[in-house]
N, C-alpha and C positions, 0 to 999 in steps of 0.2 A: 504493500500500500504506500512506498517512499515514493513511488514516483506520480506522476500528472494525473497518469488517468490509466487503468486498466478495467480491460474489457473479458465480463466471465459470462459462460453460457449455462443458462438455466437457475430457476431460485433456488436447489438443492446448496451447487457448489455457492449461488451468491451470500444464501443468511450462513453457510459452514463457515465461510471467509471473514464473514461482518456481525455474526450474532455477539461477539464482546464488543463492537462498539454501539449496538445497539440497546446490551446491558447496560452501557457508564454512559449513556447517552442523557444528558440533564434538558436537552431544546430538540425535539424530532417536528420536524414539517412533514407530510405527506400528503402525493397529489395522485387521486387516481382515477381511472373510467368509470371502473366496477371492482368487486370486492375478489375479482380474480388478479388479478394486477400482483400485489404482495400479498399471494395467500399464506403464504412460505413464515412471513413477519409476523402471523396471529399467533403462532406457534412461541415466539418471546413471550415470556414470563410479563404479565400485565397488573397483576393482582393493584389492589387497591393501596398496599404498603412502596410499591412499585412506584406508585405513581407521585409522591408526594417530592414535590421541592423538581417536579417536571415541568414543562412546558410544553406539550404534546397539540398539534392542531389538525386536521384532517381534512382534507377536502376533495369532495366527489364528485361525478357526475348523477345525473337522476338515477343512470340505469342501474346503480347500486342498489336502487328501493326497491326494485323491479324485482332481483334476487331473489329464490327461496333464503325467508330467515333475513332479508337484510338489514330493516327495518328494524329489527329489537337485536341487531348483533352493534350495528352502530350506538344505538340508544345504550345498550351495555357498553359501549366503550366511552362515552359521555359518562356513564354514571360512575368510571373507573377513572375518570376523568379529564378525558380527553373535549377538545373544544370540536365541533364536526361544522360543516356547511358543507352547502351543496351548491354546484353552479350549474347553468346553461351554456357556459360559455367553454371553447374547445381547452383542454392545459395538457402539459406540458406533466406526463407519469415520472414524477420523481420522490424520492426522500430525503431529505437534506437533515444531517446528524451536527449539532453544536456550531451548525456554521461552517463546520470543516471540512464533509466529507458529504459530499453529494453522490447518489446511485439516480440514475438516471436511464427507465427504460427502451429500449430501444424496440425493434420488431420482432416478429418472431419466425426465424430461421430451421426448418425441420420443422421440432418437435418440443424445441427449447426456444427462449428467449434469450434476444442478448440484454446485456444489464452495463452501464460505463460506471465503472465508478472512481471519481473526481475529486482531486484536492487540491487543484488548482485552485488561490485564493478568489482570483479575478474571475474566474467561470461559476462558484459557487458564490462569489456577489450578486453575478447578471441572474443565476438562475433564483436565490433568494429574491431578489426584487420583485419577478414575476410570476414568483408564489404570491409574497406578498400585495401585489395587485390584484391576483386572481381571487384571495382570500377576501380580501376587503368590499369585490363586487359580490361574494358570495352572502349565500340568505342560510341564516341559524336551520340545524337541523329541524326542531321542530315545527317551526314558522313556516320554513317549505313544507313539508311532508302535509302541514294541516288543510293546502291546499293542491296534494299533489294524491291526498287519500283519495277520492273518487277514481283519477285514472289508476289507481295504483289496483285497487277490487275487480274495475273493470278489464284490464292488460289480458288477463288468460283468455280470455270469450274474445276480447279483439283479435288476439294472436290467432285463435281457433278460425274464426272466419275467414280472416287472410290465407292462413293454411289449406282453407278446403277452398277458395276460391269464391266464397261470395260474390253476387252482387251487393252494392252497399243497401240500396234500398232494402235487400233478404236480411242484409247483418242487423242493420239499423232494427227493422221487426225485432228478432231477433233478440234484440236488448233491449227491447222498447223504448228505442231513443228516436229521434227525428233524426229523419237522414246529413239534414246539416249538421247536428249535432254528434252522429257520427265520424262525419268525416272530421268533425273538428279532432274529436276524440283517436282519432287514426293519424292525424295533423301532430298531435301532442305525444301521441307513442314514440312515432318515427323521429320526434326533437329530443327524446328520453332516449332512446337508443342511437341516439348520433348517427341514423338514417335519414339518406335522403330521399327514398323512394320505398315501395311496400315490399319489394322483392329483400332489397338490401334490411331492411327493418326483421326480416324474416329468418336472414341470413344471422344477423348476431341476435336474435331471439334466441337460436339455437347454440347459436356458441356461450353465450350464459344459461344455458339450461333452458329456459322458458317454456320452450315446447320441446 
């Protein structure tokens, strides 16, 4: 870890490499899609004695809510202490540990992903910043979610009809919604899963489980 930046594949070897600095870690940022991103990191010891004298901040996209369990896995890590929001806006999957030591993910190649991880001071500034900006446009866990429950019940029945091919008018019956009110609701999925069309919305449906 003396040098700039190295580059490791898959979260196996990346938390083997980083789990003690993730143990002595007093200020952890995180920036992620969904709650697959650093599944590898829930595995760190969290307990509530853990957390004391931290400064822990998390920031998601919607599709996190979306998850089997996402919803009360985040809401458990606020009540362990962590600070959570949630954005609409595209970021930048990273962890930044005491300001020093940025992991920053990258695609995913095969079967594994790559992961950089960073200690360059000057690259761990620019990427703190636009945490920090992305943090500040974001909306407190609760405060979203109270207005993201409705699509969040409805998500399985949209996915289902997308899946078999509805027309919206069938879907909309269907849920007993009006058809605008449908598409709105099919509008706000595909902005939750960082889809831009119903195919692609389908596609990572499936890659977080959904359907």
């Amino acid at each position: 870890m003396e040098s700039a930046g190295v580059l490791i594949r898959g979260e196996t070897e990346l938390f083997a490499r980083t789990a003690h600095l993730f143990a002595s870690a007093r200020e952890v940022f995180c920036a992620a899609n969904d709650l697959h991103t650093w599944a590898a990191a829930h595995q760190v010891p969290t307990g509530r004695q853990d957390m004391t004298g931290r400064t822990v901040r998390k920031l998601y996209r919607p599709a996190s809510l979306l998850q089997a369990g996402g919803v009360a896995h985040l809401r458990e890590r606020e009540r362990l202490g962590a600070r959570i929001r949630i954005t609409r806006d595209e970021i930048n999957e990273t962890i930044v540990l005491d300001q020093k030591v940025a992991i920053l993910a990258a695609d995913v190649v095969g079967v594994d992903r790559g992961y950089s991880v960073i200690t360059s001071p000057e690259v761990i500034s620019s990427v703190t910043s636009l945490f920090n900006a992305a943090w500040r446009a974001g909306t407190d866990l609760a405060v979203y979610d109270a207005g993201f429950a409705e699509l969040r019940a409805l998500a399985p029945r949209i996915l289902d009809e997308l899946a078999t091919g509805s027309k919206d008018e069938t879907a909309a019956r269907a849920l007993g919604l009006s058809v605008r009110t449908y598409r709105r609701r099919v509008a706000e999925l595909m902005s939750a899963l960082g889809a831009t069309s119903r195919f692609q919305a389908g596609v990572r449906a499936r890659e977080l489980g959904l359907v």
